[in-house]
N, CA, C and O of each residue as an XYZ file, in Angstrom:
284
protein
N     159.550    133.182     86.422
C     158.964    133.286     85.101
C     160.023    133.529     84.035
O     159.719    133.582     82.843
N     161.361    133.685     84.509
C     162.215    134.042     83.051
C     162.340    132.591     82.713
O     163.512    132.491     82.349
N     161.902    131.658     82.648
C     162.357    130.154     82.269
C     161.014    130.212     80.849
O     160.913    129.340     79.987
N     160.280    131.244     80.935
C     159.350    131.282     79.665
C     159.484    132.412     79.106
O     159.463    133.533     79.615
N     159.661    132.017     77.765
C     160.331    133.165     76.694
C     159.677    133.657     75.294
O     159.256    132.587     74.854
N     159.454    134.319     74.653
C     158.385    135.140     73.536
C     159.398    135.369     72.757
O     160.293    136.164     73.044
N     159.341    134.592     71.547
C     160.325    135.568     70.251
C     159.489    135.402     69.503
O     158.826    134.368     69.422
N     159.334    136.611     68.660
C     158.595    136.382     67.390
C     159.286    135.854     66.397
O     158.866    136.465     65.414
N     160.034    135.149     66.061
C     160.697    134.379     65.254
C     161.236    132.866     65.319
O     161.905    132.181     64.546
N     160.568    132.612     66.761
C     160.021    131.176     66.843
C     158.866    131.261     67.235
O     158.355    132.264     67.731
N     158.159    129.817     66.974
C     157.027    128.986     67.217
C     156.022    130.026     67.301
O     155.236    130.170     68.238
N     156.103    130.778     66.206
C     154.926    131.848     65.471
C     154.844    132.827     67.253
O     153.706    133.047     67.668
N     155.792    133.213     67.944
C     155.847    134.108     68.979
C     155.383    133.440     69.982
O     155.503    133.927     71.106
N     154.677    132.029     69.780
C     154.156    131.188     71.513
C     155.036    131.287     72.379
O     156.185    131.552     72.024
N     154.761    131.123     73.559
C     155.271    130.945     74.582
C     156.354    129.838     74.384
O     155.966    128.941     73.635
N     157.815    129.659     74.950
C     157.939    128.466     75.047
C     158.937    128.449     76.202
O     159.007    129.500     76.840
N     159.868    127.250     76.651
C     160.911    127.145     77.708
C     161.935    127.689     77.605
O     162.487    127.421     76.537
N     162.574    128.477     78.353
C     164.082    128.641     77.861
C     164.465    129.100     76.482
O     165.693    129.183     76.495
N     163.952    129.477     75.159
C     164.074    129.516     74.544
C     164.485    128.656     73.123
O     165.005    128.911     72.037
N     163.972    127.591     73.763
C     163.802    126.150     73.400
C     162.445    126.116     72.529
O     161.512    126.899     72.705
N     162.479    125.058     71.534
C     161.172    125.679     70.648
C     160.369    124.147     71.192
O     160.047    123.269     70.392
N     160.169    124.066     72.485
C     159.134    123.516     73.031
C     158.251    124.379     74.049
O     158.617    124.851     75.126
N     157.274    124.448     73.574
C     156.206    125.439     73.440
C     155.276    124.923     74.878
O     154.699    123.836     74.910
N     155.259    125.870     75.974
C     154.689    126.259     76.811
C     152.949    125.488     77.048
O     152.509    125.156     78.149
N     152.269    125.359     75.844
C     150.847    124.815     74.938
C     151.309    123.105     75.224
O     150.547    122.306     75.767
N     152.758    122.742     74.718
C     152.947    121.202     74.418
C     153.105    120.511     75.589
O     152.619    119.390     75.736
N     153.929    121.244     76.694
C     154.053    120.521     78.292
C     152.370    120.490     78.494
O     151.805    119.445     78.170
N     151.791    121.289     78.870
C     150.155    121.669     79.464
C     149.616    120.688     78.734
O     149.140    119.852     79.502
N     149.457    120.379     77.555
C     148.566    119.097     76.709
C     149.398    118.080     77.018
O     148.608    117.165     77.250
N     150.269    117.739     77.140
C     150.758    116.644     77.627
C     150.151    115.911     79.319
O     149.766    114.776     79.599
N     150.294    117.105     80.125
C     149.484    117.023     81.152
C     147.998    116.875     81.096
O     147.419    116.025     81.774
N     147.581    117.427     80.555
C     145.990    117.199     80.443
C     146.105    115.964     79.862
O     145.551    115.381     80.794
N     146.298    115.304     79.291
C     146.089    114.153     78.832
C     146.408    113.239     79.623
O     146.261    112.084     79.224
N     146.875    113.447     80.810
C     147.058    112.345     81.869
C     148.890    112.044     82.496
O     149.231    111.432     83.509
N     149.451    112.482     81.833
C     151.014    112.424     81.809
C     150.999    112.807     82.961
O     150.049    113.570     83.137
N     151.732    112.613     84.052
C     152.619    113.031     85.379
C     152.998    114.143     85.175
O     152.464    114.517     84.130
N     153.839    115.162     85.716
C     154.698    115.854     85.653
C     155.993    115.127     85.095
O     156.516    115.513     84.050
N     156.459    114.134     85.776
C     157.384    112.913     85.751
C     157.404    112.363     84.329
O     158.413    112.052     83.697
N     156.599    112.316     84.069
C     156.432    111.745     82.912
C     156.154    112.784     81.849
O     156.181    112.453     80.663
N     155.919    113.876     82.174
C     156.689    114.983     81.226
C     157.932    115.067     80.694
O     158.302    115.110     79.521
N     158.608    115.088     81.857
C     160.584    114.823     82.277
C     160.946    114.136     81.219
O     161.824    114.383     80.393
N     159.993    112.998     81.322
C     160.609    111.819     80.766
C     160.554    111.790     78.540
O     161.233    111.441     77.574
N     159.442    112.329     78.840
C     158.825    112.754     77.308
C     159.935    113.722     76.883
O     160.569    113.520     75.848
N     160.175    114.790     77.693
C     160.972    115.960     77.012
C     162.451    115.790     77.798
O     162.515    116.776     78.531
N     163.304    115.225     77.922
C     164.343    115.215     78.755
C     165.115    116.865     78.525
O     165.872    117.457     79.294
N     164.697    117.202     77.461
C     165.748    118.982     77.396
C     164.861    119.967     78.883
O     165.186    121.131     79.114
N     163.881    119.310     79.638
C     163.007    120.014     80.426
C     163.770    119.831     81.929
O     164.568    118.915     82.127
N     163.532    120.493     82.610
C     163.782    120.437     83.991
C     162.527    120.176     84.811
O     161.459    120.246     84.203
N     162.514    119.961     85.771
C     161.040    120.235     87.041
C     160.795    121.569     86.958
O     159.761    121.797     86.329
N     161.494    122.766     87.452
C     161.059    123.542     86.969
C     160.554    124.654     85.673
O     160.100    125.798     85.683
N     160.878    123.709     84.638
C     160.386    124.377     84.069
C     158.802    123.744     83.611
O     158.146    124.304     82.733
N     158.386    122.716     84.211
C     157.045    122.256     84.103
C     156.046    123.200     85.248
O     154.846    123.422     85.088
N     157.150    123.819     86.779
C     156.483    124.163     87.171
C     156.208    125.945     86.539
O     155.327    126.665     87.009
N     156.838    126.236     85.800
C     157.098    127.623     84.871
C     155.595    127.474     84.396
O     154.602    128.141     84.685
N     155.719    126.659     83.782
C     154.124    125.939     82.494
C     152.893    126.792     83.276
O     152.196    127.715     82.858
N     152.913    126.095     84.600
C     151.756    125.849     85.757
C     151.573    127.662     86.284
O     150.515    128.100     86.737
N     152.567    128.326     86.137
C     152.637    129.874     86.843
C     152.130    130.562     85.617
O     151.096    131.228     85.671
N     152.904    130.411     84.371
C     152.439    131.191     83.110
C     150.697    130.830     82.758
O     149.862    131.644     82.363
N     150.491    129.392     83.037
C     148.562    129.725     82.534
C     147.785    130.347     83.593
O     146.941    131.228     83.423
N     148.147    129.799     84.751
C     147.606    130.464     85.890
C     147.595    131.972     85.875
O     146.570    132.584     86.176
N     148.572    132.511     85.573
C     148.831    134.392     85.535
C     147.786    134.337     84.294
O     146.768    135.011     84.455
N     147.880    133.784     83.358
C     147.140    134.177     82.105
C     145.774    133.954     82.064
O     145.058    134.569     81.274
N     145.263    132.963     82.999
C     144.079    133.069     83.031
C     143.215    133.438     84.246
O     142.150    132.931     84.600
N     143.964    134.504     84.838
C     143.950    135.468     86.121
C     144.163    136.866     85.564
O     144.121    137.838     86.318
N     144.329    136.957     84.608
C     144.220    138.651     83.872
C     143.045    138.936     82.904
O     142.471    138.421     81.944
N     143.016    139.786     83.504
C     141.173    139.790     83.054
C     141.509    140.599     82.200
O     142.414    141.402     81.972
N     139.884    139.935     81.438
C     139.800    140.343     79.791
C     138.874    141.575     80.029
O     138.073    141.872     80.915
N     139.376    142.277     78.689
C     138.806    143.485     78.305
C     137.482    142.784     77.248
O     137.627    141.863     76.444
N     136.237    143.525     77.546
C     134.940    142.760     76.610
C     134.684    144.603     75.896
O     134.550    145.735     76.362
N     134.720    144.148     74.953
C     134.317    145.266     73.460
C     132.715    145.850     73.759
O     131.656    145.264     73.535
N     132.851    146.693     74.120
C     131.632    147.427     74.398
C     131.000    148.065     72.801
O     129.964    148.729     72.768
């Protein structure tokens, strides 16, 4: 997980790679839209394999931590 990085002084504090202001949100929509992994690569060449598989660990953890509901 250190291949995904938080500054509040980029990309309004999103998530992104390496500290690269390609945003964690832009690999994942790229995928949903049908793109390969491969063809991620190919879209972002500053990317590695792993850091697409970084993408895949960070939503997964995030949408595996359960929410607090406002009583």
């Amino acid at each position: 997980m250190n291949r995904i990085t938080i500054d509040p002084e980029q990309c309004g504090g999103r998530p992104c790679i390496r500290g690269m202001r390609i945003r964690v949100i832009d690999v994942l929509d790229l995928l949903g839209n049908g793109l390969t992994p491969q063809e991620v690569l190919e879209e972002l060449p500053d990317l590695e394999p792993e850091d697409v598989r970084a993408c895949f660990q960070y939503a997964s953890r995030k949408l595996n931590h359960p929410v607090l509901v406002p009583v």
